[in-house]
C-alpha positions in Angstrom: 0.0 0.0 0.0 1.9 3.1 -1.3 0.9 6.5 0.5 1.4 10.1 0.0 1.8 12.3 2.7 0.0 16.0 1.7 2.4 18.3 4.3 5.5 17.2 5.1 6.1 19.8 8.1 6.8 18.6 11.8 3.7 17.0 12.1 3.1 15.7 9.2 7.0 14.0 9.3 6.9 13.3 13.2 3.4 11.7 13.5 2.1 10.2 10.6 5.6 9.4 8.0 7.6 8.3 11.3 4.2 6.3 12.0 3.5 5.0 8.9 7.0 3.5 8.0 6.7 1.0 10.8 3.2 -0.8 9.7 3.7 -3.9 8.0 2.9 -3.8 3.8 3.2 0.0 3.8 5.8 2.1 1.8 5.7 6.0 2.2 6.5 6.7 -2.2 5.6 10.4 -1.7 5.5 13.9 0.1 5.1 17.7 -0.4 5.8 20.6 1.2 7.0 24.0 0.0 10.2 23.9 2.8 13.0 22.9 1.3 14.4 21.7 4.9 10.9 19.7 5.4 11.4 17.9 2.6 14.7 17.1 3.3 14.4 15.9 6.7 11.9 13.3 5.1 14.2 12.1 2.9 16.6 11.1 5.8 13.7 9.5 7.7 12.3 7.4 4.7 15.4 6.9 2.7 16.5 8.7 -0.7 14.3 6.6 -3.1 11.3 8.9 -1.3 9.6 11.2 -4.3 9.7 15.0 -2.9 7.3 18.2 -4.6 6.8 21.7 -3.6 2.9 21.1 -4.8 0.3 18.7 -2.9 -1.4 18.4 -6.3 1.5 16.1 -7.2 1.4 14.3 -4.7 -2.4 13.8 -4.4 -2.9 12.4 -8.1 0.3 10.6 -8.3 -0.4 7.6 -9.7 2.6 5.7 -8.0 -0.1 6.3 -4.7 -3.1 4.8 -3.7 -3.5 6.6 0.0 -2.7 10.2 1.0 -2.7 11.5 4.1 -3.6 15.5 4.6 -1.2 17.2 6.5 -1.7 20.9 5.5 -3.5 24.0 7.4 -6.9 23.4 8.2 -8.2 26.1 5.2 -6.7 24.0 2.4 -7.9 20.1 3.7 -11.0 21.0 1.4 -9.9 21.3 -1.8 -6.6 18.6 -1.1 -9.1 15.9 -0.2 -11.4 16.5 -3.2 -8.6 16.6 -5.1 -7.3 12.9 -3.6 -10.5 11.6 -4.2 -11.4 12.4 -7.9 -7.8 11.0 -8.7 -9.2 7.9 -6.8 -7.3 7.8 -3.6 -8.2 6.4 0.0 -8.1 9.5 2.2 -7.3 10.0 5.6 -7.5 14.1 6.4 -6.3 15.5 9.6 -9.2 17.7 11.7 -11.1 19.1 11.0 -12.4 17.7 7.9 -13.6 21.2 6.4 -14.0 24.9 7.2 -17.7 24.3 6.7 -20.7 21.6 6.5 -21.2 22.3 3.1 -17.4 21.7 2.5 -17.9 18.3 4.4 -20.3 17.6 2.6 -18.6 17.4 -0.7 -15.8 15.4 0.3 -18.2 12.6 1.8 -20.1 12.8 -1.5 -16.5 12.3 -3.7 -15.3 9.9 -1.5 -19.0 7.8 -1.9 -18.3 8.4 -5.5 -14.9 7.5 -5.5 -16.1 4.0 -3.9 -12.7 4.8 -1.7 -12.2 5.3 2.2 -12.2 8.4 3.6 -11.1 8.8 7.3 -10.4 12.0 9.6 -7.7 12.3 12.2 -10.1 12.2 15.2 -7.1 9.9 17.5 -8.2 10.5 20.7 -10.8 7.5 19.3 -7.7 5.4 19.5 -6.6 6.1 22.6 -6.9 3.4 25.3 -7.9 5.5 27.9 -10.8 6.9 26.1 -11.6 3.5 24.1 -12.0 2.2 27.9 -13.6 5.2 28.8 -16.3 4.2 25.9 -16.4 0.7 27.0 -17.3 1.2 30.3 -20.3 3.7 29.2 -21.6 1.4 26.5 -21.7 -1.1 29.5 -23.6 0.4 31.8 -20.8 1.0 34.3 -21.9 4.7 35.4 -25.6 3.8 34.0 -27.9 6.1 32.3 -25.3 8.6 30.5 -26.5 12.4 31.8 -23.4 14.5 31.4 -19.9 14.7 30.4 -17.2 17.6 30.5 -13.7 19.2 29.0 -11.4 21.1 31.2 -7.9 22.0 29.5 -6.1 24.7 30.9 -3.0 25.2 29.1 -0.2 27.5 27.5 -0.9 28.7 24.1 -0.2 26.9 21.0 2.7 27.2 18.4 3.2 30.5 16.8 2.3 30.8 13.0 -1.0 29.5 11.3 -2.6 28.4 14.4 -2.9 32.0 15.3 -4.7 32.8 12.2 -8.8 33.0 12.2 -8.5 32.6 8.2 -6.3 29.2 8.3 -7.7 27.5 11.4 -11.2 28.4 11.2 -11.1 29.6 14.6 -10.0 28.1 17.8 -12.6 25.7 18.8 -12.4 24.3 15.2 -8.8 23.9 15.7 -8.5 22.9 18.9 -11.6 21.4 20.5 -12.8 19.8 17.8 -11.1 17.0 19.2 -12.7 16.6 22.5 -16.4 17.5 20.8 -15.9 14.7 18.5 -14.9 12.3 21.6 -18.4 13.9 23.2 -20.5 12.9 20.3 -19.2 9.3 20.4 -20.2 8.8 23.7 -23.3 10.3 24.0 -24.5 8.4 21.0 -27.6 11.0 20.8 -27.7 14.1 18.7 -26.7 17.4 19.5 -29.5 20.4 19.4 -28.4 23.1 19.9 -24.9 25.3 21.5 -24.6 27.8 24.0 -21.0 29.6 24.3 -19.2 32.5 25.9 -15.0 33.3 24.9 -12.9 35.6 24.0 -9.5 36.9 23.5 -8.9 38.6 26.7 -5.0 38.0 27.2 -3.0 36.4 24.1 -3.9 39.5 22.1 -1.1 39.3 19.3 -3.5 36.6 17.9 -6.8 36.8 16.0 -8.3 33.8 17.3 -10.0 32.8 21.1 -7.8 32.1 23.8 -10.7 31.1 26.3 -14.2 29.7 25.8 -17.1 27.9 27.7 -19.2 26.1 25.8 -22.3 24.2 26.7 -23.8 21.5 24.4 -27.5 20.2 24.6 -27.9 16.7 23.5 -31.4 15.0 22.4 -33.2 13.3 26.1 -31.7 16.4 27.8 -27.9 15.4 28.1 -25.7 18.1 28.3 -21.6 18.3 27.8 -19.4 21.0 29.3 -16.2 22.4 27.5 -14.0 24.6 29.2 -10.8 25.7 27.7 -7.9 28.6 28.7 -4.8 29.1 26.0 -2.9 31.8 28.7 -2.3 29.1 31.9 1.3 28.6 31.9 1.2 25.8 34.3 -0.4 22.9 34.0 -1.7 21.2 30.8 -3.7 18.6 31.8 -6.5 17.6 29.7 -9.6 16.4 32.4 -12.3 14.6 31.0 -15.2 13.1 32.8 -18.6 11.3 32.3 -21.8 11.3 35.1 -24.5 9.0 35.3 -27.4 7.9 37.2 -25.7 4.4 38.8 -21.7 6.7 38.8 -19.4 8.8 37.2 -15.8 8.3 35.2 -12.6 11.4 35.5 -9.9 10.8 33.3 -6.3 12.7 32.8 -5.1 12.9 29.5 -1.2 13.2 30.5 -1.5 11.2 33.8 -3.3 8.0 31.5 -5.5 7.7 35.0 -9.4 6.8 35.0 -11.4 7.1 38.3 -14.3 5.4 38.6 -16.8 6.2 41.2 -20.3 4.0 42.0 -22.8 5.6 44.1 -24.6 2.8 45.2 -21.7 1.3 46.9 -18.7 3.8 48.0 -16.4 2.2 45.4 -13.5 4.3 43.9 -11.2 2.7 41.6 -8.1 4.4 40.2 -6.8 2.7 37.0 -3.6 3.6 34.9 -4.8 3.2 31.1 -1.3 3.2 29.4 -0.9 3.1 25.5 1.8 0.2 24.5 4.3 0.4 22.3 4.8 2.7 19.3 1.2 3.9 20.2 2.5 5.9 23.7 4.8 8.7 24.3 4.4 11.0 21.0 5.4 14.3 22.4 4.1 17.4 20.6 6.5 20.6 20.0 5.1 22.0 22.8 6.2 19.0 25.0 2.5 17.4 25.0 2.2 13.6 25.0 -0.4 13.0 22.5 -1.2 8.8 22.0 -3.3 7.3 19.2 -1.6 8.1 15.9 -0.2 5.0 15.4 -3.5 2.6 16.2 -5.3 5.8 13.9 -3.3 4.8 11.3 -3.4 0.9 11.7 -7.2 1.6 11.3 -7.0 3.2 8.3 -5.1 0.5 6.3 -7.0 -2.5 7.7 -10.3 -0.2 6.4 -8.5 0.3 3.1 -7.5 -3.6 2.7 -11.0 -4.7 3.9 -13.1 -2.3 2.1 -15.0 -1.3 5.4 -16.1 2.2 7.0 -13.5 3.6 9.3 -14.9 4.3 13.0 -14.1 7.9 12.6 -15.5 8.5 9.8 -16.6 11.6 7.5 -20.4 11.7 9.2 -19.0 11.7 12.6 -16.5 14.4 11.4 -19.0 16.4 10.1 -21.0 16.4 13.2 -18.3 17.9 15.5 -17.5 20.5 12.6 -21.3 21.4 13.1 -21.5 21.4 16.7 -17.6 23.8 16.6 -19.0 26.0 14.5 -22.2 26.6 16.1 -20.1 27.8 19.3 -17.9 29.6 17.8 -21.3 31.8 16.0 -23.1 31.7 19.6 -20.0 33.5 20.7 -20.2 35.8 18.0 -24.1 35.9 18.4 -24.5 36.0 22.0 -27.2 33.4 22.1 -27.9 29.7 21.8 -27.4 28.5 18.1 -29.7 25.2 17.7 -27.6 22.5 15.1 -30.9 22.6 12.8 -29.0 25.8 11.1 -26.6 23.3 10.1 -28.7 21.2 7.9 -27.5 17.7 7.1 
């Protein structure tokens, strides 16, 4: 299975080319980026037979390729995806999937026409602790499902295009799109409608939010909580939890620990939910362990070599592009913005 990787820049190289040339039946034939020095430092991770270009476009219709993988700022995923998929490509495209509904839209509708697999870098999916986190949900282990919540205070993010409104599509997009995704899985009802308050109140060399509360109405009355700060210097940890009628489940993102409380006996059990492997300990530039990009992309080949439908998927991805933007307009707005003005 020969891929292309769209964005050949630290993350692009670091998680998904460094990733990739470790699975079994894979060869890496491709890769763009306009930096010189980017595409060099691929060459000396997948060896000098590795085809460079300054375009994606070459990359993304090459016909020595049958996978890309879309590594570039969020505003060009769009037209890089569609591009992928007309040429006839399986596509896996970092978050979020598209500026806009209607943008998701079109790339489900090529990749349907395309008969090929499209799959969006939602890995927080693959992440043991939240795959156990999922498991003990879906088993009735806190019982009836009421609420759930985000709480990441943190430093800001890396300079350059993340500070852009125009390239990102705004913070939540960008950042929280993650942990909204990870909401909709487990709630497994619909969202209805978003309620928000943020702004840029300290980080002001940048256009977009550096704080935000967000609530989210699910269908039966569930709610979910985000809650995010880009200007706390200390700390970092990601807290997510879950609350039901029979107990409730905390997690820590960089401490891998799940806490599971019962109320109907005083039970409190402390677990460490550790990746394994080539799947723990990816550190981000900003000295973040992220885990999951490896299993992500494990997923995606088994979909592609057994012509099946990836569990994150570009419905799924669609949904939390829906449910970001709608916070990021009742921001704007100043009221609650129900996820029937984002049709489909």
């Amino acid at each position: 299975m020969r891929f292309g990787l769209l964005g050949a820049g630290w993350f692009g190289r670091e998680a998904h080319l460094r990733n990739l040339l470790t699975i079994d039946g894979v060869e890496v034939a491709a890769v763009s980026s306009r930096s010189n020095a980017s595409l060099e430092a691929a060459k000396d991770l997948a060896g000098e037979q590795l085809l460079t270009f300054h375009n994606w476009e070459d990359v993304a219709t090459h016909d020595g390729v049958d996978a890309v993988i879309v590594a570039l700022t969020n505003d060009q995923h769009h037209a890089a995806a569609m591009a992928a998929l007309k040429a006839g490509k399986h596509v896996l495209c970092e978050k979020p999937l598209g500026l806009t509904v209607p943008q998701c839209d079109e790339i489900i509708e090529a990749a349907g026409e395309a008969g090929t697999v499209l799959q969006i870098g939602h890995e927080m999916r693959f992440q043991r602790l939240y795959s156990r986190m999922k498991e003990m949900i879906d088993r009735g282990d806190i019982g009836a499902l009421q609420l759930m919540w985000c709480r990441e205070f943190r430093g800001p993010m890396r300079p350059g295009w993340r500070s852009s409104e125009a390239l990102t599509g705004g913070t939540i997009l960008e950042k929280n799109v993650h942990h909204i995704d990870l909401f909709n899985w487990m709630m497994k009802v619909p969202p209805v409608a978003v309620t928000a308050h943020g702004g840029t109140n300290v980080l002001k060399d940048r256009e977009i939010l550096d704080n935000a509360q967000v609530i989210i109405e699910y269908e039966g009355g569930l709610r979910a909580t985000l809650e995010l700060c880009l200007f706390a210097p200390f700390g970092g940890e990601c807290e997510i939890g879950a609350c039901g009628d029979g107990g409730r489940i905390d997690t820590k993102n960089q401490a891998l620990e799940l806490v599971h409380h019962r109320f109907d006996i005083p039970d409190r059990q402390v677990m460490q939910i550790a990746d394994e492997g080539d799947a723990a300990n990816f550190v981000d530039s900003s000295g973040r362990v992220d885990r999951g990009i490896k299993p992500e992309l494990v997923h995606f080949v088994e979909c592609v070599r057994e012509n099946r439908q990836p569990i994150n998927d570009g419905q799924s991805a669609k949904l939390a592009v829906a449910v970001c933007l709608a916070a990021q307009e009742s921001i704007r707005r100043r009221e609650t913005v129900p996820l029937s003005e984002y049709p489909g």
